[in-house]
N, C-alpha and C positions, 0 to 999 in steps of 0.2 A: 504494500500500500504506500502510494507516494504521500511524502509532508509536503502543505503547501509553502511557497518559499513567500519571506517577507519583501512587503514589496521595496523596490531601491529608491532609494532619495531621485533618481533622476524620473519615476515612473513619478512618483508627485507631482516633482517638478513639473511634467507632460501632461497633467491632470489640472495643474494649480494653475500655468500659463507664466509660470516663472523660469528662472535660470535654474540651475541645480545648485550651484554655488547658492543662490539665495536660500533655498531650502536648508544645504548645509549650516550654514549659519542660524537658522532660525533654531537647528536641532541641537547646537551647541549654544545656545540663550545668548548671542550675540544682540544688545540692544540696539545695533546701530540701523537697525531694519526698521521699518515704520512699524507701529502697533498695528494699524489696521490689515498691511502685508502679514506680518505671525501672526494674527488672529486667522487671516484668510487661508494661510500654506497650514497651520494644523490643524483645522476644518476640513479642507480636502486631505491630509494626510490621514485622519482619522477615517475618513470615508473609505479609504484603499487598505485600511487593516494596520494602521504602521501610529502610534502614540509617540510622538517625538519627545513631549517632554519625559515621559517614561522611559523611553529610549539614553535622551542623555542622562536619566537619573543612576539610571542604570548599571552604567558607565562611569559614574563619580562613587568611589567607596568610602571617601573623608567626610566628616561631618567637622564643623567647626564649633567649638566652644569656646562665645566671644563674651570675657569680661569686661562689661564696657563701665567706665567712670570710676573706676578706683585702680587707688594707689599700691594695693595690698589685695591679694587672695586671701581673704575672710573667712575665718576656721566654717562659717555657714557654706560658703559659695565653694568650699572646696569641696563639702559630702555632697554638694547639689553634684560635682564635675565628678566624682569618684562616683556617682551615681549612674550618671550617662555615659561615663564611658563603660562600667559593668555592662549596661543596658547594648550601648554598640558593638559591643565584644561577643555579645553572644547572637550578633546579628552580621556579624564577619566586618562589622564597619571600624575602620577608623578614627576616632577622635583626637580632634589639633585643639590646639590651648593657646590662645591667642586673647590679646587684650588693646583696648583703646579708649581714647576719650575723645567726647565730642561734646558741642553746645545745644540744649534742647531749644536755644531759638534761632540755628542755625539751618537756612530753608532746603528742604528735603533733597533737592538735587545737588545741594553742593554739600550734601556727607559725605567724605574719602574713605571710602571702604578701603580694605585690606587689599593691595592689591594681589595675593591669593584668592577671595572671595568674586574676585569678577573673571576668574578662571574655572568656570562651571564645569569641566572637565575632570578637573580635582576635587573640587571643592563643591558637595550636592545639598547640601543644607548648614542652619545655623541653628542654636541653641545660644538664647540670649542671656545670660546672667547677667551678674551686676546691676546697675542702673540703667536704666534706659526711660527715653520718651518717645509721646505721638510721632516725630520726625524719621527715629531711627527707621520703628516699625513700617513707617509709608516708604522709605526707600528700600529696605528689602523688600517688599512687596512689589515695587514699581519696576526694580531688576529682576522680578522673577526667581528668587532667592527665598526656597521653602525653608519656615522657619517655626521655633515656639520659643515662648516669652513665658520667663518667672513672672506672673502676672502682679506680686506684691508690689514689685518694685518698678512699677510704670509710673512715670510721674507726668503730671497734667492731665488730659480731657483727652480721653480714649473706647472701644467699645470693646470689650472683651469678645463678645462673641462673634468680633469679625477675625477671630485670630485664635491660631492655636496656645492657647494660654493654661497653665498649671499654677494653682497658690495652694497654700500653705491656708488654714482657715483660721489667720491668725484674728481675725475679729470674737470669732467665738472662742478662741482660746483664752483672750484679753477678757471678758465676760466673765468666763468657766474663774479664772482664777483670782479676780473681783468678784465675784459671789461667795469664793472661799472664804476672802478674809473677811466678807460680810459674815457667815457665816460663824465665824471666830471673835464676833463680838465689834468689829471693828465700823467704827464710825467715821472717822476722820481720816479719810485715805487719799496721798497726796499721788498724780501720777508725773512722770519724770521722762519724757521723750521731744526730740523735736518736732513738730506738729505738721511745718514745712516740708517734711522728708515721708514718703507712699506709706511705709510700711509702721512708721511712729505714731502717723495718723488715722493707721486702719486699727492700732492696737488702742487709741486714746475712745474712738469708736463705740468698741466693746467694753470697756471700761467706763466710758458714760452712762450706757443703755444699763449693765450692773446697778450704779449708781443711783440712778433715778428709776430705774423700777423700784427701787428699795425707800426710794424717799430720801436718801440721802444726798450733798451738794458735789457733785465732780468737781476736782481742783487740781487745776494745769499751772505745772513750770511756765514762766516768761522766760527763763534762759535758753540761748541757740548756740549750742556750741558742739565736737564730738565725743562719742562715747563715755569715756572715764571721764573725762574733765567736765562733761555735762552735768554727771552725777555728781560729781563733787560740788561745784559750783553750786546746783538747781537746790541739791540740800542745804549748804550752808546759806541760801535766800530763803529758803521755807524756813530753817528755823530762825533766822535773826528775824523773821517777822512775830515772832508768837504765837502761830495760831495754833489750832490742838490739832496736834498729831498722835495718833496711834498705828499709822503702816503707812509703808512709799512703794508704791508700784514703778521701778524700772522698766523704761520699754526694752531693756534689751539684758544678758547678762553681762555686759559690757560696762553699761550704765550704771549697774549696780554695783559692780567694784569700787567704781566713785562716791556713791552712795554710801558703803562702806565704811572708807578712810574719811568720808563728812561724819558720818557718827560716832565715828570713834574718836577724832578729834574733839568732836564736844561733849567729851566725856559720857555719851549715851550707848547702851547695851544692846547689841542685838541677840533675839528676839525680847528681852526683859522687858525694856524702853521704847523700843520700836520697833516693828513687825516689816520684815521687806521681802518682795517677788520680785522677780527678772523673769525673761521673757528668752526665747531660742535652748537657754540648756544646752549654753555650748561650753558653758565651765561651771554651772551651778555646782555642781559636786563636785569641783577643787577649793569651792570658796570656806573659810572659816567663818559662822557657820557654813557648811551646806546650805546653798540659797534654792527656797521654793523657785519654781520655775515653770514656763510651761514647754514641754519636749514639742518641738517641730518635728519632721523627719524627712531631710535635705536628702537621704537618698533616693527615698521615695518619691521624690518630686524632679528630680535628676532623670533618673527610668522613664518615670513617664513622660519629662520634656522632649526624652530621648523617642520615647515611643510614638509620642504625636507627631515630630518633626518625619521622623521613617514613614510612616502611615502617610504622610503628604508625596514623601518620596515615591513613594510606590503607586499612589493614586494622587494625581495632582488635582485634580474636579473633587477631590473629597470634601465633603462641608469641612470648619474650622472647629476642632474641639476644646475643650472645657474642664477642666477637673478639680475642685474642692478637697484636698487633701486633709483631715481632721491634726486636732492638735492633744497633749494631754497634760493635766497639772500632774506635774510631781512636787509631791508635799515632803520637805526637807525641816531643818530645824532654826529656819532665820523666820519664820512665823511660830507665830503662841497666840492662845487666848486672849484677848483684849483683856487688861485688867480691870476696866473699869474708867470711865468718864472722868472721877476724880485723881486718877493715874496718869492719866493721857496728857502731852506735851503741850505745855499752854503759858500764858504768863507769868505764871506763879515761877517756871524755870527759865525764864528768859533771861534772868540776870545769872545764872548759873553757866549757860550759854553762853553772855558774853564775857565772862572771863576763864572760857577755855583757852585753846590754844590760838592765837588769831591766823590767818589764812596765809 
């Protein structure tokens, strides 16, 4: 029994009313073609049995994991990459590690991709960690460059569901573990992240909605600064103001290190004096105490970044998916019982406060 044979880029070409060279290019994602020309040569290529962009996907075994906007591979962003590339390994794929920075208000066609990236030959999709915005996502999209985005970390006015996007469900994890310490007697819970920044803002979120389902008032840091130094700083303003504290929610465990060295300078105890959470669980359980925290799971969100990007790979007409990844409090020993309203951090120690040690 004969196989039928696929048909050749020149039989297209002879079908499409184009050059063959033109088709070759369209099948190697050359955008120097007009749009409405690759719309039209893989419409007739489809007709004749032949999927070009499947074809060049085909053909590209790399996938690219691009950290974009930072300075540093982020003990988070690394189980995201130790994750996808698990996930490409067992799918014969190659994963490249690659990084860069760009401006979210710089306009979509002037982003300088990687110049390995606009060699779709090698290079058949992207995995976006780090930072990104609306511009990055419109220009791999406009080149033709199958891709998925950590959706936490999108910053500005975006649609998730036109895009293959994966998070982490840190809103409800932010909740889950603001109910805890509701839960533990706590009234006066200060939270400590930059509000400016995707993923401080989805955690500030759930921690309001906690908050105010419960009747109690949410209260946000005014400091903008990074990680440690946030926490330290954001603390040492909450207490020189007086107000009553009994727990600080860190958005991150990063923040809570700061957080930390703020309390313990002012001579106050953790958990005794103040009850504190962080947020990822990416060092709770080296801190002195053990900090409550809520566990993410970056590898798990790594795999699946991995898995939706291939899934485009292999079907490029596929809709754009979606996935909500759950999160879980782990209860450590830097929260306790509330003691009591007449215990809790207020002016009666403010003077005690200020002759700790000063900043």
């Amino acid at each position: 029994m004969s196989v039928a044979k696929r048909p050749s880029l020149s039989t297209v070409a002879q079908a499409a009313g184009v050059s063959t060279s033109t088709v070759s290019r369209v099948a190697s994602g050359d955008l120097r073609v007009a749009p409405e020309i690759r719309d039209h040569v893989r419409a007739v290529a489809r007709k004749c049995g032949l999927d070009l962009d499947k074809r060049r996907n085909e053909k590209s075994t790399i996938v690219a994991f691009l950290l974009s906007n930072r300075d540093l591979l982020h003990s988070f962003q690394s189980h995201i990459l130790l994750g996808a590339e698990s996930f490409c390994a067992s799918q014969n794929r190659e994963l490249l590690f690659m990084s860069m920075r760009y401006s979210p208000s710089v306009p979509t066609r002037e982003i300088h991709l990687p110049q390995i990236l606009r060699q779709r030959k090698l290079v058949g999709a992207v995995i976006l960690g780090g930072t990104n915005s609306a511009n990055m996502l419109a220009a791999l999209r406009e080149r033709e460059i199958p891709f998925a985005v950590l959706g936490n970390n999108v910053v500005g006015e975006w649609d998730p569901a036109e895009y293959n996007a994966v998070f982490s469900d840190d809103i409800q994890g932010a909740f889950d573990v603001t109910r805890h310490l509701i839960g533990e007697g706590h009234q006066h819970i200060h939270y400590i992240g930059d509000v400016d920044l995707p993923w401080y803002a989805r955690c500030a979120q759930g921690y309001r909605k906690a908050m105010t389902e419960s009747g109690l008032q949410p209260r946000f840091s005014e400091i903008r600064s990074d990680d440690r130094q946030l926490g330290y700083l954001a603390t040492r303003a909450i207490l020189s103001k007086g107000e009553p504290l009994s727990a600080l929610f860190a958005g991150s465990d990063q923040i809570a290190r700061g957080v930390y060295e703020a309390l313990r300078q002012s001579g106050l105890k953790i958990p005794d004096d103040v009850s504190v959470v962080g947020f990822n669980d990416s060092e709770g359980a080296l801190m002195d105490p053990p900090l409550t925290s809520v566990a993410e799971f970056p590898e798990e969100l790594g795999k699946h970044l991995a898995a939706f990007v291939l899934s485009s790979v292999q079907d490029p007409q596929a809709a754009p998916q979606q996935l909500n990844i759950p999160t879980r409090v782990i209860v450590r020993s830097s929260t306790r019982r509330a003691p009591g309203l007449a215990a809790e951090i207020g002016p009666e120690t403010r003077a005690g406060i200020a002759e700790s040690k000063a900043i």
